[in-house]
Every structure is written in structure tokens, then in C-alpha cells.
C-alpha distance (Angstrom), angle and dihedral (degrees) to the residues before:
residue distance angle dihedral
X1 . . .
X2 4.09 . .
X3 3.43 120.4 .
X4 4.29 102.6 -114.6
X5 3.43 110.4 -128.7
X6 4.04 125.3 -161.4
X7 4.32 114.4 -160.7
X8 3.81 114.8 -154.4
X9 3.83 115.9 176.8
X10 3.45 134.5 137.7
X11 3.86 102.2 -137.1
X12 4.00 110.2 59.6
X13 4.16 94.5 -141.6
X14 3.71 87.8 62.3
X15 3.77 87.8 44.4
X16 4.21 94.1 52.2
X17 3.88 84.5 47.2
X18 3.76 95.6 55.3
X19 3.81 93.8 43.8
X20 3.37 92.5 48.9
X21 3.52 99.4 51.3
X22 3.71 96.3 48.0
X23 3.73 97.5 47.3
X24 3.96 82.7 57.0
X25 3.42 94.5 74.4
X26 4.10 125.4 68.9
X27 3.13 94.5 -127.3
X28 3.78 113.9 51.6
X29 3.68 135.9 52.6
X30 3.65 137.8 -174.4
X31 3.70 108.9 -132.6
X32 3.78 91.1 -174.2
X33 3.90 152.3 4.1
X34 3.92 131.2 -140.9
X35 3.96 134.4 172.9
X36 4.02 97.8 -154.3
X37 3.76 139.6 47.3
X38 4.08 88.7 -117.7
X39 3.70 96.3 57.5
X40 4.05 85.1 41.3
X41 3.77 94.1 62.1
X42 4.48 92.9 40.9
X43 3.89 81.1 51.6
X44 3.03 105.3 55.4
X45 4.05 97.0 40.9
X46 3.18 85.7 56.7
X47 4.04 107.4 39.8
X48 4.30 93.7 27.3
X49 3.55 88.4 -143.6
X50 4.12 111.5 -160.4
X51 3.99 82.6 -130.3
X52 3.32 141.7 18.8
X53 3.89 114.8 -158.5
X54 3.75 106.8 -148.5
X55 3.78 138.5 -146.9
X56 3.81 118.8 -163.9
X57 3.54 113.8 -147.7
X58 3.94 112.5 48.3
X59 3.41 140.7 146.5
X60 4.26 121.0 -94.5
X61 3.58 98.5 7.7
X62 4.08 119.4 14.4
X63 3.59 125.1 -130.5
X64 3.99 93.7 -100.0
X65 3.38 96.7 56.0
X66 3.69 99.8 38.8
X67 4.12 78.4 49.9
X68 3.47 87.4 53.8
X69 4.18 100.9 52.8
X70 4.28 85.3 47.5
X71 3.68 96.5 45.7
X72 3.86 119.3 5.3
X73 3.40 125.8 108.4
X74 3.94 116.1 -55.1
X75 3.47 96.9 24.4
X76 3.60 109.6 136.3
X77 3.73 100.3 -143.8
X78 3.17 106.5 17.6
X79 4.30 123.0 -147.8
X80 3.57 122.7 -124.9
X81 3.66 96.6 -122.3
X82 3.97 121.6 -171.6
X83 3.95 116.3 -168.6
X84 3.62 126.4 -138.5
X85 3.43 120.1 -179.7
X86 4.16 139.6 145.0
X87 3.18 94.6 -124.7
X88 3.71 114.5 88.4
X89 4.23 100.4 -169.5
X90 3.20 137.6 144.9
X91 3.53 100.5 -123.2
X92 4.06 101.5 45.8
X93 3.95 87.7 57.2
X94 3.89 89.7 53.9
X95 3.58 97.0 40.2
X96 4.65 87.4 48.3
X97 3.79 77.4 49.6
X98 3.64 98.9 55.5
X99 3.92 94.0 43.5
X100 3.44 92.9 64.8
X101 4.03 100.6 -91.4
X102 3.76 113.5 158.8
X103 3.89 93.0 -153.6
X104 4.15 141.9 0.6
X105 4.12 127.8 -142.8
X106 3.59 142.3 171.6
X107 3.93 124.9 -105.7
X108 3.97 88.1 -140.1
X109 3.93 95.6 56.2
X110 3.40 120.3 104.6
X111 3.58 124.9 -73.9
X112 3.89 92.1 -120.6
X113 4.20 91.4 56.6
X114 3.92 82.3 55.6
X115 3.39 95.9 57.7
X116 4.19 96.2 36.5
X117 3.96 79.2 51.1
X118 3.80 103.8 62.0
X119 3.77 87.1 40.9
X120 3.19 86.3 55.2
X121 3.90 104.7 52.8
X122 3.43 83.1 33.3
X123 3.57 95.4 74.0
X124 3.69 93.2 38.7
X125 3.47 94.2 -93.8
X126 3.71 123.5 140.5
X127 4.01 114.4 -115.4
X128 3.80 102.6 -162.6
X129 3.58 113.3 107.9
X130 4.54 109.6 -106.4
X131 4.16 90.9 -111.4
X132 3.89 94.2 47.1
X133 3.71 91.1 45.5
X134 3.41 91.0 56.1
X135 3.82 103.1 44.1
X136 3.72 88.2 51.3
X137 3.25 111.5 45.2
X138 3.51 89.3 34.0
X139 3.67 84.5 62.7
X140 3.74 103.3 39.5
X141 4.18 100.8 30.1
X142 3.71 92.5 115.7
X143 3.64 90.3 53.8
X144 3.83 106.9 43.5
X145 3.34 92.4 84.7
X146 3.68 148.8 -19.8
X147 3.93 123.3 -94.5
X148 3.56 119.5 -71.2
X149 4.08 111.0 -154.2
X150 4.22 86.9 177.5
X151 3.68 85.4 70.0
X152 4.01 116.1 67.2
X153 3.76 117.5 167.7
X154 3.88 85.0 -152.1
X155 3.85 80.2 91.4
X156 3.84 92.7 67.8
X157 3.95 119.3 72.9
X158 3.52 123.6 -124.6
X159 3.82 98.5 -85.2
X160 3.75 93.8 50.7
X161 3.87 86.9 48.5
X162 3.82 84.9 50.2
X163 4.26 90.9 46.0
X164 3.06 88.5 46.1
X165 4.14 103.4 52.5
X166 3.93 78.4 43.8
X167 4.39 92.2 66.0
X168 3.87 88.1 35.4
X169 3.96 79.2 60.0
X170 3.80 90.7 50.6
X171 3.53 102.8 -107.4
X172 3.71 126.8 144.6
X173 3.80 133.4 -123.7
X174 4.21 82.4 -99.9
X175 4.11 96.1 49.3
X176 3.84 88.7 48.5
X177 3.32 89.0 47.8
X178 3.75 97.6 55.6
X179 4.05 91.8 30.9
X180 4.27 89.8 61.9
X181 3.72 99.2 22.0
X182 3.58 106.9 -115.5
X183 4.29 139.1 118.8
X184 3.25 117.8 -80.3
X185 4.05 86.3 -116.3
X186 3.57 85.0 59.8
X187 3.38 90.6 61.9
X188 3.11 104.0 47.2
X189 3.26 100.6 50.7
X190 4.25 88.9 57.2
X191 4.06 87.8 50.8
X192 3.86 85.7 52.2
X193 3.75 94.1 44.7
X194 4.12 89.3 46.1
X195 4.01 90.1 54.8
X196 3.75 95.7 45.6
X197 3.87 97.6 42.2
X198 3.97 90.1 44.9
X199 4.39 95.7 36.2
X200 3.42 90.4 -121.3
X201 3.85 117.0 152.9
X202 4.05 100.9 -153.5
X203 3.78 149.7 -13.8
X204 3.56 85.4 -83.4
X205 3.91 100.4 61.6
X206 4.24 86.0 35.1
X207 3.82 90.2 59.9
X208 3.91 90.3 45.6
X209 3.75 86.0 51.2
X210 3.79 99.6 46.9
X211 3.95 89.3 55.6
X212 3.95 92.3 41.4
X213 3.74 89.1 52.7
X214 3.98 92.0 45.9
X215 3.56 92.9 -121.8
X216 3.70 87.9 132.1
X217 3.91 130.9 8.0
């Protein structure tokens, strides 16, 4: 089944360029097109797109806050929603993050890092690169979000705690893999066990956790 893609951007060449690049490949489609956060978020109610690829600055509603009423806290079925902006700072990343946004890319990488990111957030993945994740969260953990006492990592057992201090460290699926001697299916199955025992939507929000909780610092 294709991945369903949502495009949100303000200026229409950037939207063409988007949709035609994702309709290239077999396995995505875009199911629909907008040029402002406010049509973004009626879209996607109403199409429940499997991403949404969003731009930051737009006109009516901007991409953060439009992130924020698909994905933030609350929401009741939350959007993937993947950010693409041209401005690479600090502080748009951390505020994506904190609306609810399951990964963050620039509009000047390569087409191909595009496409590897929605099919990355798409399958619940996080898209930020290991060493960014941990600068910035490491930087911002304590104001991501506020504490959650319905979550309590006392529910995992000590190898998910230990998986889990491993992606807080930015490793993926393959390093943990190697770093406790296990499949990669192995794995995988204790990173999906982790987010479903501690209602966590993504690596993202599990590596935002792990600091939060002080399980790594």
C-alpha cells in the first residue's frame, strides 16, 4: 500500500516540485496540496494522510502551529508530520519538536533525503540525523514538554531500559544491534514494545523522554 503524502507550502513552485517528486516513486503518493497551515490541518482531517510534509512559514496559520493541532499533545490521532523548512536554526527544530513533529529537513537537501525522510517518519522512525538529535534535545529536554506522571519507565524491563538509553544516545536499530548482540528484528521489536508500553508515538518523543526522565544526560 503507498505511503499518503500531504504537501503544505506557501509558494506553489516549491509545491509542483514536491508533488512531483513524490509521485515519481512507486511507492508514495500525494493525496493532496495546500499553500497555508489552516488548509493543512482541514486536509488532513479530512484525507488522514500517513504524512504531512510541512513548510514553516505560511500565511493564516504557520507550519508550527498547524503541526501542533495534527500532532501536539491531546490530539486524538495524531498526524505524522515531517517539517521542511529553509531555515536551518536551532530554535525552529525545537519548537517542530515540541508541536508534535515526528521529524525536521531542509528545503535545499537533496531530493533523495526527501523521499528517505517521509519513509522514514512514515514508519515511525525518527528522521533527525543521531548528532543533531542529541545536541538538541540535549539542549532543550527540559523544555519539550512538561512532566508526564502517566508514563513510568518502571513498566519496561531492564533491556528495554538499556534499548532505550541506547536511541536516546543516537544509535540506530543496526548499532544497537551490534552494541548488545542481537538481530536487528530483535531490536525492533524492544523499540516497538518501549513506545507502546510508555505511549510514545516515535523515536523522536522516546529520546525526549529518556533525557526528561534522566536516564541519560
Amino acid at each position: 500500500m503507498n505511503i499518503r503524502v500531504l504537501v503544505c507550502d506557501d509558494q506553489d513552485l516549491i509545491r509542483t516540485g514536491f508533488t512531483t517528486i513524490i509521485d515519481a516513486q512507486p511507492d508514495l503518493e500525494v493525496v493532496g496540496v495546500c499553500g497555508d497551515g489552516r488548509a493543512a490541518v482541514d486536509l488532513a482531517q479530512r484525507l488522514h494522510p500517513d504524512v504531512v510534509v510541512m513548510d514553516v512559514r505560511m500565511p493564516v496559520l504557520d507550519g508550527i502551529e498547524a503541526t501542533r493541532l495534527l500532532a501536539g499533545v491531546g490530539v486524538p490521532e495524531p498526524v505524522k508530520v515531517l517539517v521542511v523548512t529553509t531555515f536551518n536554526l536551532d530554535e525552529y527544530v525545537y519548537e517542530a519538536l515540541r508541536a508534535g513533529a515526528s521529524g525536521f529537513l531542509l528545503k535545499d537537501a537533496p531530493s533523495e533525503q526527501l523521499l528517505s525522510g517521509i519513509r522514514t517518519v512514515a514508519s515511525g522512525a525518527a528522521l533527525l540525523a543521531p548528532e543533531v538529535t542529541r545536541q538538541l534535545v540535549g539542549r532543550y529536554a527540559s523544555r519539550i514538554s512538561p512532566p508526564d506522571v502517566t508514563r513510568d519507565d518502571d513498566a519496561l524491563t531492564p533491556r528495554e531500559l538499556e534499548v532505550l538509553r541506547l536511541i536516546a544516545g543516537g544509535m540506530s536499530n543496526g548499532e544497537i544491534a551490534a552494541e548488545l548482540v542481537l538481530s536487528q528484528e530483535t531490536v525492533k521489536t524492544y523499540v516497538s514494545r518501549i513506545l507502546t508500553k510508555l505511549d510514545l508515538r516515535d523515536r523522536v518523543q522516546a529520546v525526549v523522554y529518556a533525557y526528561r526522565r534522566g536516564l541519560v544526560t
